[in-house]
PATI-470744 format. One record per residue (C-alpha): residue number from 1; residue in three letters; chain; x, y, z. Coordinates in steps of 0.5 Angstrom, whole numbers, plus 500, padded with zeros to 3 digits. Layout:
# PATI-470744
@resi NUM; resn ALA; chain A; c1 X; c2 Y; c3 Z
...
***
This chain:
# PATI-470744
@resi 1; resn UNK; chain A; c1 127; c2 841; c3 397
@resi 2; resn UNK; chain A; c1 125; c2 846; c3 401
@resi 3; resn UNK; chain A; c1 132; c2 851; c3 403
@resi 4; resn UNK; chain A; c1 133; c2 855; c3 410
@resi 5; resn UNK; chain A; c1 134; c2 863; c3 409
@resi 6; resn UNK; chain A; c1 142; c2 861; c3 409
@resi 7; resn UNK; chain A; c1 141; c2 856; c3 404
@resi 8; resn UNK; chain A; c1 138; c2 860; c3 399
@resi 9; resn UNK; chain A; c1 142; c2 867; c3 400
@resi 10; resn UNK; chain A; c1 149; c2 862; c3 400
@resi 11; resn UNK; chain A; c1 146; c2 859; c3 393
@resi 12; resn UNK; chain A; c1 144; c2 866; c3 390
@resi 13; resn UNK; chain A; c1 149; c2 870; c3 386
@resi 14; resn UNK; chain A; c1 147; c2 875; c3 382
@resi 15; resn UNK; chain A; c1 150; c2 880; c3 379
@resi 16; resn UNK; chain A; c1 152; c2 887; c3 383
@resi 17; resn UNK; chain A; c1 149; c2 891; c3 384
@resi 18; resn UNK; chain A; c1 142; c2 889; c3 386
@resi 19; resn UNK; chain A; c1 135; c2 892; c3 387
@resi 20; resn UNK; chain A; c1 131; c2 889; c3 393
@resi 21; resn UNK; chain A; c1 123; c2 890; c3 392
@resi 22; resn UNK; chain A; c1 122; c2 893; c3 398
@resi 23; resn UNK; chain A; c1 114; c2 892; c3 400
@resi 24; resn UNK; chain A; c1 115; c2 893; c3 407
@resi 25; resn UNK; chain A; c1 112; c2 886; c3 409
@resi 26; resn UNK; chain A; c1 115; c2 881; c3 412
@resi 27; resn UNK; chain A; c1 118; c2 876; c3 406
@resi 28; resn UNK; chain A; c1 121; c2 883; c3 402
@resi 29; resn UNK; chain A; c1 124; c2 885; c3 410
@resi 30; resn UNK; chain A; c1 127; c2 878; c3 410
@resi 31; resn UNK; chain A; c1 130; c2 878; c3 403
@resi 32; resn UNK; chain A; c1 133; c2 886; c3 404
@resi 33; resn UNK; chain A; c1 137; c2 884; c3 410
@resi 34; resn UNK; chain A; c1 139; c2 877; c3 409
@resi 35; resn UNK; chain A; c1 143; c2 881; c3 401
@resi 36; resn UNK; chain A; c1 144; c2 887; c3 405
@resi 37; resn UNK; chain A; c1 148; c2 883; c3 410
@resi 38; resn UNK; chain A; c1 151; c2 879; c3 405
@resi 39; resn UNK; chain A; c1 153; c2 885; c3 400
@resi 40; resn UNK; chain A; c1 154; c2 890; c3 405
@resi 41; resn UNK; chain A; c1 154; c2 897; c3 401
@resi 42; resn UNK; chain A; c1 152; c2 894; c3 394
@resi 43; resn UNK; chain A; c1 144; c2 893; c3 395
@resi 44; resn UNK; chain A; c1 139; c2 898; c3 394
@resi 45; resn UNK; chain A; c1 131; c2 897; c3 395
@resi 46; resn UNK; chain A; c1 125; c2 900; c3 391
@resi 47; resn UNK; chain A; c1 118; c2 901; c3 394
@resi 48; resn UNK; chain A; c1 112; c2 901; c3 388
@resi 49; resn UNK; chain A; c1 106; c2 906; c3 392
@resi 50; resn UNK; chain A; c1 102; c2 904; c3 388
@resi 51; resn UNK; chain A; c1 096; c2 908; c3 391
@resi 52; resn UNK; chain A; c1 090; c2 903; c3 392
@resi 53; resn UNK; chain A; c1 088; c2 903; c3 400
@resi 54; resn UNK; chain A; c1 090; c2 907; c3 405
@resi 55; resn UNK; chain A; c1 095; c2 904; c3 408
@resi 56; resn UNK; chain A; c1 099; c2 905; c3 403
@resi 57; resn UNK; chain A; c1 102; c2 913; c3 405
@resi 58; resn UNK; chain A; c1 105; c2 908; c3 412
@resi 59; resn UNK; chain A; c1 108; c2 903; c3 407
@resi 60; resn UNK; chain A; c1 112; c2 907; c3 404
@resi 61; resn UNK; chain A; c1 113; c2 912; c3 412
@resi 62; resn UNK; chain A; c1 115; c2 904; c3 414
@resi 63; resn UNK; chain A; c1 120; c2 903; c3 409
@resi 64; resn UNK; chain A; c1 123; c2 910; c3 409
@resi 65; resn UNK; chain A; c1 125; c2 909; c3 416
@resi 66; resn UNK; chain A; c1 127; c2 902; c3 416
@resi 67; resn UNK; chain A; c1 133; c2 903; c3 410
@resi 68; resn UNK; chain A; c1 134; c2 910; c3 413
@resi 69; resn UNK; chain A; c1 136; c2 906; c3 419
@resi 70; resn UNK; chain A; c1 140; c2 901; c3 415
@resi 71; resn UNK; chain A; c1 144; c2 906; c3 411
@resi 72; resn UNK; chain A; c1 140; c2 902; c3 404
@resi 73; resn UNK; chain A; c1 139; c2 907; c3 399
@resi 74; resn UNK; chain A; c1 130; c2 907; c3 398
@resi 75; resn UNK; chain A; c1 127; c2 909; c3 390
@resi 76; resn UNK; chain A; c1 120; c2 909; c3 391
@resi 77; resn UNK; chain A; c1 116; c2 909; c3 385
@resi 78; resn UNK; chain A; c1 109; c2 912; c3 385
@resi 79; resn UNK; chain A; c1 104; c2 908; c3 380
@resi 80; resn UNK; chain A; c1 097; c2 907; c3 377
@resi 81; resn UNK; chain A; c1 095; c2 901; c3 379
@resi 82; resn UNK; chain A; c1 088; c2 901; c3 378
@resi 83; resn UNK; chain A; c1 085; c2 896; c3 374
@resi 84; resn UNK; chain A; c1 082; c2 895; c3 367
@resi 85; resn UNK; chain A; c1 075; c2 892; c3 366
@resi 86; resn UNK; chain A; c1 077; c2 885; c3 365
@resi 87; resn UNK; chain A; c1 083; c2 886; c3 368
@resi 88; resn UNK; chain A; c1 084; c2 882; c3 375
@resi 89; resn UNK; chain A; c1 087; c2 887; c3 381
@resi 90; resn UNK; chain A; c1 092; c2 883; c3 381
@resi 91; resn UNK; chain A; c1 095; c2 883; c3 374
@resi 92; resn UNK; chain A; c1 095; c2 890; c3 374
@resi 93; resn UNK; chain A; c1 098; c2 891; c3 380
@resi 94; resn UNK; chain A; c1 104; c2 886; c3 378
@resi 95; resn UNK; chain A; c1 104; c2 890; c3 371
@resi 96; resn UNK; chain A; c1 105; c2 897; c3 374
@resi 97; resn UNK; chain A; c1 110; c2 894; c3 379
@resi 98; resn UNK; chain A; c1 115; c2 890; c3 373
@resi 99; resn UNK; chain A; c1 114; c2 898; c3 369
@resi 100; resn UNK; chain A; c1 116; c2 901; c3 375
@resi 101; resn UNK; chain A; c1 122; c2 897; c3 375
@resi 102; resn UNK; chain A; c1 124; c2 897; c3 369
@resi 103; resn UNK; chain A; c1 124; c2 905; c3 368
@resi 104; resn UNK; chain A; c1 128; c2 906; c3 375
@resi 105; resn UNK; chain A; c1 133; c2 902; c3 371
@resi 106; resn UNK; chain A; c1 132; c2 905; c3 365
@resi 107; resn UNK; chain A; c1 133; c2 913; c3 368
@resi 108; resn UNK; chain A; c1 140; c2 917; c3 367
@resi 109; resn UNK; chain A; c1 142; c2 917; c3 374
@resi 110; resn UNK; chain A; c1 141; c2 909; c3 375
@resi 111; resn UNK; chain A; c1 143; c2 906; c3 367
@resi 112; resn UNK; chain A; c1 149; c2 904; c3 368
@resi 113; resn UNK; chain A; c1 149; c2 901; c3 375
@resi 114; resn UNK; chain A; c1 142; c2 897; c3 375
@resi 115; resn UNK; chain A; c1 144; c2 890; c3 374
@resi 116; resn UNK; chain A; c1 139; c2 885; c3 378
@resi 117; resn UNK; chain A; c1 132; c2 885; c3 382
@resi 118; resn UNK; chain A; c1 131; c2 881; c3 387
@resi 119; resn UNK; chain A; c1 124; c2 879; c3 389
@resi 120; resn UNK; chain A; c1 122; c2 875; c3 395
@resi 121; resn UNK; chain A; c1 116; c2 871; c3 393
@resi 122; resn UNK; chain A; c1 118; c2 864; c3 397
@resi 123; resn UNK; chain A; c1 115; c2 857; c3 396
@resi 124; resn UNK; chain A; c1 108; c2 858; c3 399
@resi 125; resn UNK; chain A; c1 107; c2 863; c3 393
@resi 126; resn UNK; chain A; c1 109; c2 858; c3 388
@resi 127; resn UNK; chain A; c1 104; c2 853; c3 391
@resi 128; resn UNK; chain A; c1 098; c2 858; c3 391
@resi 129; resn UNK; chain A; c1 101; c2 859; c3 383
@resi 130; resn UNK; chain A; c1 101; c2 852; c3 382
@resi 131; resn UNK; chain A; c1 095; c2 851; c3 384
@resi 132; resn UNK; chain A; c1 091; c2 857; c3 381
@resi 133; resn UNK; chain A; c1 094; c2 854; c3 374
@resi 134; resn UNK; chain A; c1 091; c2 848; c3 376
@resi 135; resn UNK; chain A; c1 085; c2 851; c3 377
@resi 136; resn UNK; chain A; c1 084; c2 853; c3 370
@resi 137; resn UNK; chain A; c1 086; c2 848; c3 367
@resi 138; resn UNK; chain A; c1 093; c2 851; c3 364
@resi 139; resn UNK; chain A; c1 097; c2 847; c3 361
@resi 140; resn UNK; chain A; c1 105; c2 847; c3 362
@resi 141; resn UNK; chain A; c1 107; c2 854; c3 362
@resi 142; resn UNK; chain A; c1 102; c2 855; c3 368
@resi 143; resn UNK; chain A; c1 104; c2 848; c3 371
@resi 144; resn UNK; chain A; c1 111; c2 851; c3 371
@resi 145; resn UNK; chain A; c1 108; c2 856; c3 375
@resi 146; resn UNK; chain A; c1 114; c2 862; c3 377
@resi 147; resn UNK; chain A; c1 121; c2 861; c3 375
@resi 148; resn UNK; chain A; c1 127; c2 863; c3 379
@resi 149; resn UNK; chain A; c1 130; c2 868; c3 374
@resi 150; resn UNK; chain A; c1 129; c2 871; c3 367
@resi 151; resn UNK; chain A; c1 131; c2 876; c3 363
@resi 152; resn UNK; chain A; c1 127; c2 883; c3 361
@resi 153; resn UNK; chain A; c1 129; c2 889; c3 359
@resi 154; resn UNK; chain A; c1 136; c2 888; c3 360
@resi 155; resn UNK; chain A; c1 134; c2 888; c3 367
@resi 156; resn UNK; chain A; c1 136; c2 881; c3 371
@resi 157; resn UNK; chain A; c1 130; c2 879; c3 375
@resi 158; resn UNK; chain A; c1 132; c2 874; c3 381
@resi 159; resn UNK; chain A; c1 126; c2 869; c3 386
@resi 160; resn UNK; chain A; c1 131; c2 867; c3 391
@resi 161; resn UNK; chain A; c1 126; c2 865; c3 397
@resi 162; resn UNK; chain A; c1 122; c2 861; c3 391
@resi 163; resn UNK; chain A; c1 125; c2 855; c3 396
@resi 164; resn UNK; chain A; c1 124; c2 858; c3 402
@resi 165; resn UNK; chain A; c1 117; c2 856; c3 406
@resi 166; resn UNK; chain A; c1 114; c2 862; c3 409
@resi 167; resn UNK; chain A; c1 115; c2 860; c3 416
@resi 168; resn UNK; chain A; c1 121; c2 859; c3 416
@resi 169; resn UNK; chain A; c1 122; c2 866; c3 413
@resi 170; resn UNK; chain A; c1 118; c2 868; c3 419
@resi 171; resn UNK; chain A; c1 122; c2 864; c3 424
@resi 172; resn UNK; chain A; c1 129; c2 868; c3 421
@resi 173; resn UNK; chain A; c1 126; c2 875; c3 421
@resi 174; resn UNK; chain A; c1 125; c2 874; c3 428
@resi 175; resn UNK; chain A; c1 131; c2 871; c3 430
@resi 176; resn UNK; chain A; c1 133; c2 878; c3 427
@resi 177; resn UNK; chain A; c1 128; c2 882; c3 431
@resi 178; resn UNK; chain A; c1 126; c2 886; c3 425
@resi 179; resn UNK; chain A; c1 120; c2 889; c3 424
@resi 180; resn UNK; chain A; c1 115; c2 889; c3 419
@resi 181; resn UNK; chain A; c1 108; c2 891; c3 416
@resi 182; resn UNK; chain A; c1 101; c2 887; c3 415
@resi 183; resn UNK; chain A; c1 097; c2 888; c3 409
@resi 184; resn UNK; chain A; c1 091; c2 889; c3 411
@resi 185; resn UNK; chain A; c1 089; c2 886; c3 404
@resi 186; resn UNK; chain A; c1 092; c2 879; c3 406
@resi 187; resn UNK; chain A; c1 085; c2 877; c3 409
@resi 188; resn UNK; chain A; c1 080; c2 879; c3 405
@resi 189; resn UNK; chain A; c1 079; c2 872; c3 402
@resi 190; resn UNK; chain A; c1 075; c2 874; c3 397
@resi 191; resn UNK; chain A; c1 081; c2 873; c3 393
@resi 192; resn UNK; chain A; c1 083; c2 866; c3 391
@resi 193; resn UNK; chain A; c1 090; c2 866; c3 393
@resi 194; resn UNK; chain A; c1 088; c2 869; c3 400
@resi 195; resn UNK; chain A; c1 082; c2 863; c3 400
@resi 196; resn UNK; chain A; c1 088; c2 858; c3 398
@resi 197; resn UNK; chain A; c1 093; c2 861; c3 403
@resi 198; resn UNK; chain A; c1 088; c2 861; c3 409
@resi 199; resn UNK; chain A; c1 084; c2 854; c3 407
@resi 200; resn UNK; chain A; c1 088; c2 850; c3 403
@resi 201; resn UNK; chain A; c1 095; c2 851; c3 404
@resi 202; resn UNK; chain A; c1 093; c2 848; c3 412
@resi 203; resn UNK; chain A; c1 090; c2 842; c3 409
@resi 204; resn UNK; chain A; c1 095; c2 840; c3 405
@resi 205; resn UNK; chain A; c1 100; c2 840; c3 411
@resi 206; resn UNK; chain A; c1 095; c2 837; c3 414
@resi 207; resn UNK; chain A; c1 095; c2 831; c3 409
@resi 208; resn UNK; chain A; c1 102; c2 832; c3 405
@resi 209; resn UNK; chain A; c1 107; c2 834; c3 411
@resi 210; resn UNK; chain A; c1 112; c2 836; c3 405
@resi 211; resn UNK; chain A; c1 107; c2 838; c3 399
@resi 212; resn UNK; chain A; c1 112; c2 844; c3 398
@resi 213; resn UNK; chain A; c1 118; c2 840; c3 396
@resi 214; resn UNK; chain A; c1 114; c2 835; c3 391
@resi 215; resn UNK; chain A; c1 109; c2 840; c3 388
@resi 216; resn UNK; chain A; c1 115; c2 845; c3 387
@resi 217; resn UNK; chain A; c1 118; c2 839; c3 385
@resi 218; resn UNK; chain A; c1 112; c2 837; c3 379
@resi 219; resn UNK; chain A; c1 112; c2 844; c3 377
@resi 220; resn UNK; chain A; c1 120; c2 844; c3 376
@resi 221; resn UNK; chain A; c1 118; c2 838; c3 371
@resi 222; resn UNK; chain A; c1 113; c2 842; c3 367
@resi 223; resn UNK; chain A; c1 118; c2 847; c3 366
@resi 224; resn UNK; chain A; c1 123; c2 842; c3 363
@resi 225; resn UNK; chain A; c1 118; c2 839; c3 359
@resi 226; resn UNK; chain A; c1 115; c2 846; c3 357
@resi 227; resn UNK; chain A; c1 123; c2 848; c3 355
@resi 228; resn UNK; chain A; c1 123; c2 842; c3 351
@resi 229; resn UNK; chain A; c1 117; c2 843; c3 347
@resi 230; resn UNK; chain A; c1 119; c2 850; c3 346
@resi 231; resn UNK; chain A; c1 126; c2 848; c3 343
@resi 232; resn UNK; chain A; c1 121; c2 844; c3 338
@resi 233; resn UNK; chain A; c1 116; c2 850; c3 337
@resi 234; resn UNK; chain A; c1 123; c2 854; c3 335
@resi 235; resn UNK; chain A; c1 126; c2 849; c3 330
@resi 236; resn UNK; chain A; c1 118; c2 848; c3 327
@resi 237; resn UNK; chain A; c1 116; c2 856; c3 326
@resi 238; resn UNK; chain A; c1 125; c2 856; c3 322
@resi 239; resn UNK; chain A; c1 121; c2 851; c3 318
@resi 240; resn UNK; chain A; c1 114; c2 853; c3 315
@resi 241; resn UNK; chain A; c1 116; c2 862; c3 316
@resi 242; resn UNK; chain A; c1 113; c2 868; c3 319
@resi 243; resn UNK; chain A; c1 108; c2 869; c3 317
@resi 244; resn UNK; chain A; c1 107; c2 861; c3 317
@resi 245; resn UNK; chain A; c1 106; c2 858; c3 311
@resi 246; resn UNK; chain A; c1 099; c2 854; c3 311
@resi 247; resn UNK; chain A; c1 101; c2 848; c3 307
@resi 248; resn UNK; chain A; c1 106; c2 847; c3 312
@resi 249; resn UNK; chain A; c1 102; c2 849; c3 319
@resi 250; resn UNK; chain A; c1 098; c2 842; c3 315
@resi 251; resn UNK; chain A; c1 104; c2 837; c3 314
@resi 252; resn UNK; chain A; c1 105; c2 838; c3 322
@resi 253; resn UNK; chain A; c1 102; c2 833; c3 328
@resi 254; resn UNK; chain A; c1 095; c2 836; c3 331
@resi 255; resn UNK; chain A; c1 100; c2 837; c3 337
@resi 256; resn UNK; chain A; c1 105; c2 840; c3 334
@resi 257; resn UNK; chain A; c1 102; c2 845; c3 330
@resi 258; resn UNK; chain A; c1 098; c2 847; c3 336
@resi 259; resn UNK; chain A; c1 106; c2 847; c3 339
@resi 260; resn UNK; chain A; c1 108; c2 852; c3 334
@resi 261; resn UNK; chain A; c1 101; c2 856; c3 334
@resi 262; resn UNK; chain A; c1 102; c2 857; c3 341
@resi 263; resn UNK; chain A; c1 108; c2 859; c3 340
@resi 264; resn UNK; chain A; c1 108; c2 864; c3 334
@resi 265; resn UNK; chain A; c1 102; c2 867; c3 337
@resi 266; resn UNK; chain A; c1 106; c2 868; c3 344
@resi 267; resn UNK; chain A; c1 113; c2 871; c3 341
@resi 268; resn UNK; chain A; c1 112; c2 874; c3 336
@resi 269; resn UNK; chain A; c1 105; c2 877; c3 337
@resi 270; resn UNK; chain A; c1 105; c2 877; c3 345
@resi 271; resn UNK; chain A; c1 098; c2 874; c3 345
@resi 272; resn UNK; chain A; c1 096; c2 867; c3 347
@resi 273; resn UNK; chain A; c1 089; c2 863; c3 345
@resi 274; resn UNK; chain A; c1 084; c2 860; c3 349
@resi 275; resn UNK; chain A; c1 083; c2 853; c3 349
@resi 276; resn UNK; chain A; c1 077; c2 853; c3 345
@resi 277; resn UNK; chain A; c1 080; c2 859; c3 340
@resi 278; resn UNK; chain A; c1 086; c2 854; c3 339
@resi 279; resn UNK; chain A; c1 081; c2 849; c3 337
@resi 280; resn UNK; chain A; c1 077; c2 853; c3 333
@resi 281; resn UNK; chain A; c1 084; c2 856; c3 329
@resi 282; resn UNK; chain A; c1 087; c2 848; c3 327
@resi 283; resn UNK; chain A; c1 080; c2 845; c3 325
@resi 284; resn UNK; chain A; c1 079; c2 852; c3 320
@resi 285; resn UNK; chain A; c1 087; c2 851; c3 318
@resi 286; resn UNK; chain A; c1 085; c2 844; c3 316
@resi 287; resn UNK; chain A; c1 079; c2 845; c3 312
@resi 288; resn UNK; chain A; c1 084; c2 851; c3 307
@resi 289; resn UNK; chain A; c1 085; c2 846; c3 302
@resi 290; resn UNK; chain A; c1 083; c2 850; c3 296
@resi 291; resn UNK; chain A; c1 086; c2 857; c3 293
@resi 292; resn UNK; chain A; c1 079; c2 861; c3 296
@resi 293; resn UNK; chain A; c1 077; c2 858; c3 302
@resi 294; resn UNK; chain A; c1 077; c2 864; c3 306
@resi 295; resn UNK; chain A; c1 078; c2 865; c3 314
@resi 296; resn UNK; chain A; c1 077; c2 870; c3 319
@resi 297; resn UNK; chain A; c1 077; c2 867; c3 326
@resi 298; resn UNK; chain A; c1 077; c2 870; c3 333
@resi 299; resn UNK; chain A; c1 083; c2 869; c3 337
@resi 300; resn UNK; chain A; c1 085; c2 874; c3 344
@resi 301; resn UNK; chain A; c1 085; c2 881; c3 342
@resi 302; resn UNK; chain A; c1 085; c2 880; c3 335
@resi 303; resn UNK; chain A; c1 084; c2 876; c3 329
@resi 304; resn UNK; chain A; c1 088; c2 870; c3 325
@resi 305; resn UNK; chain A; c1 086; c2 871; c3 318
@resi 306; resn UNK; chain A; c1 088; c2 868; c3 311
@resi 307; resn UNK; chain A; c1 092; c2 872; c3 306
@resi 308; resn UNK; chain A; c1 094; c2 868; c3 300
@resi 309; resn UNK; chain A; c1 099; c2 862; c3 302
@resi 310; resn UNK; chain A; c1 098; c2 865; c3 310
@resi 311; resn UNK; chain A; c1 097; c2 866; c3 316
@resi 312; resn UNK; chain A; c1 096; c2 873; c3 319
@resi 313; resn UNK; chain A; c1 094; c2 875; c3 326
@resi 314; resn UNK; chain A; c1 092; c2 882; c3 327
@resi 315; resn UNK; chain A; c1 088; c2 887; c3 331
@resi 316; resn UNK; chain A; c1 084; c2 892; c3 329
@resi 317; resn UNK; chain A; c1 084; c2 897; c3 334
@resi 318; resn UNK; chain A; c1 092; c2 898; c3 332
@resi 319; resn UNK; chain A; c1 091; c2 898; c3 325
@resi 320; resn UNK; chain A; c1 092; c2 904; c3 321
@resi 321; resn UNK; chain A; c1 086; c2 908; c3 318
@resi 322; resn UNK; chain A; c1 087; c2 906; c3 312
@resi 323; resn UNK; chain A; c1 089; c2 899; c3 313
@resi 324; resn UNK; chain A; c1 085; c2 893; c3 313
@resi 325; resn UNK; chain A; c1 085; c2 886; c3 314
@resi 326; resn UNK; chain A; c1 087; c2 885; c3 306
@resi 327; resn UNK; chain A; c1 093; c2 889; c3 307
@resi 328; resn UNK; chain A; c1 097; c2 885; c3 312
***
């Protein structure tokens, strides 16, 4: 169900000290004053610049003076955020925020003393990711769409507004007589999240008054179920080893080899296939059933290849010069 602001900062509990992601908007506003009000003394924020509009010199000005007036210490941290071909301006944007705090975290002054980062996406933003996965027809992990808290890099990462709609957090911030910024990007609706939170989102509170409890709550199932499947993902790679055994890949039901390919390719490789890829790998993995049935087949940035008894995946552009697919 959907929290107040006081519901949700009474239920997050991090550890001390935090780090606030401080955009200057409104939602990044509203989360450092309700933790620095919570744990005066023990909050920090950071701003990424991440130098892709104009306004972004008044953003940082913004947040420079509003800490400056609330005593909280301010990181800003400068990225290149330009996107590369094939590469959404929203995905390289978020890949240079997550590098930005992770070396705030990891440089000398800040190593010992870095423990949680706070982010202020709420509950509209966790609609707009629900409905964008089911847009592209992902499966569960998209389905799940953003968790609460995780772990990377020896840095405790925290949503704690992921239950707090956008209006209620409006209604707070004005309560509080705070000031934010507009980004003047949020109205371009040839981005599909803008499009979605300007049309779609009005429509469904329109037909489904508490669509962001019961979508929230199906994206919570997901999440659940695709715990499970990775615990069983988990246990079937321990069985047929890294690199995967083919004989053993075959002894699997169709859902769990796909299950443990998924899972394989994602954890020790950091890839993910496509649907048709993952399609394609199984239906060559079960035609390997003589000694020189070869396969060489395309999957993300790389290639899954036979060698010997197993599966390999590699990509060419990081092999040694001398090295080949062979080698591996």
């Amino acid at each position: 169900m959907t929290l107040s602001m006081a519901q949700a900062l009474a239920a997050f509990n991090p550890t001390l000290p935090l780090v606030v992601a401080y955009s200057g908007g409104a939602d990044s506003t509203a989360l450092l004053l309700a933790c620095a009000q919570k744990w005066p003394g023990q909050v920090s924020a950071v701003h990424v610049h991440h130098g892709l509009q104009a306004a972004a010199d008044d953003f940082e000005a913004h947040c420079r003076r509003v800490c400056a007036d609330l005593a909280i210490p301010l990181t800003v941290q400068k990225v290149d955020a330009r996107h590369l071909s094939g590469q959404s301006p929203e995905d390289a944007a978020r890949t240079a925020r997550y590098k930005a705090f992770e070396a705030l975290a990891h440089t000398k002054h800040a190593q010992s003393t870095i423990k949680s980062i706070a982010i202020a996406q709420h509950a509209d933003d966790q609609i707009e990711t629900l409905l964008l996965a089911l847009s592209r027809g992902a499966g569960l992990p998209g389905i799940s769409a953003m968790r609460p808290h995780w772990s990377r890099s020896g840095l405790n990462y925290h949503r704690p507004l992921l239950q707090v709609s956008a209006p209620d957090i409006r209604r707070w911030l004005a309560e509080q007589g705070a000031t934010f910024v507009q980004d003047p990007t949020n109205q371009h609706e040839h981005l599909t999240r803008n499009r979605i939170r300007a049309r779609l989102l009005p429509a469904l509170e329109q037909c489904f008054g508490h669509f962001r409890d019961t979508f929230s709550r199906s994206a919570a199932h997901a999440a659940q179920a695709q715990a499970v499947l990775t615990e069983v993902a988990e246990q079937d790679l321990q069985q047929i080893g890294v690199p995967p055994h083919i004989k053993a890949l075959q002894a699997l039901s169709p859902a769990r080899q796909a299950n443990v390919l998924r899972h394989w390719l994602r954890s020790v490789h950091q890839r993910a296939p496509s649907t048709a890829q993952l399609a394609e790998l199984m239906h060559q993995l079960d035609a390997c059933r003589t000694r020189g049935h070869a396969l060489h087949i395309k999957v993300a940035d790389g290639f899954c290849v036979r060698k010997g008894a197993h599966l390999h995946w590699y990509n060419p552009a990081v092999l040694m010069p001398t090295q080949s697919p062979q080698c591996l």
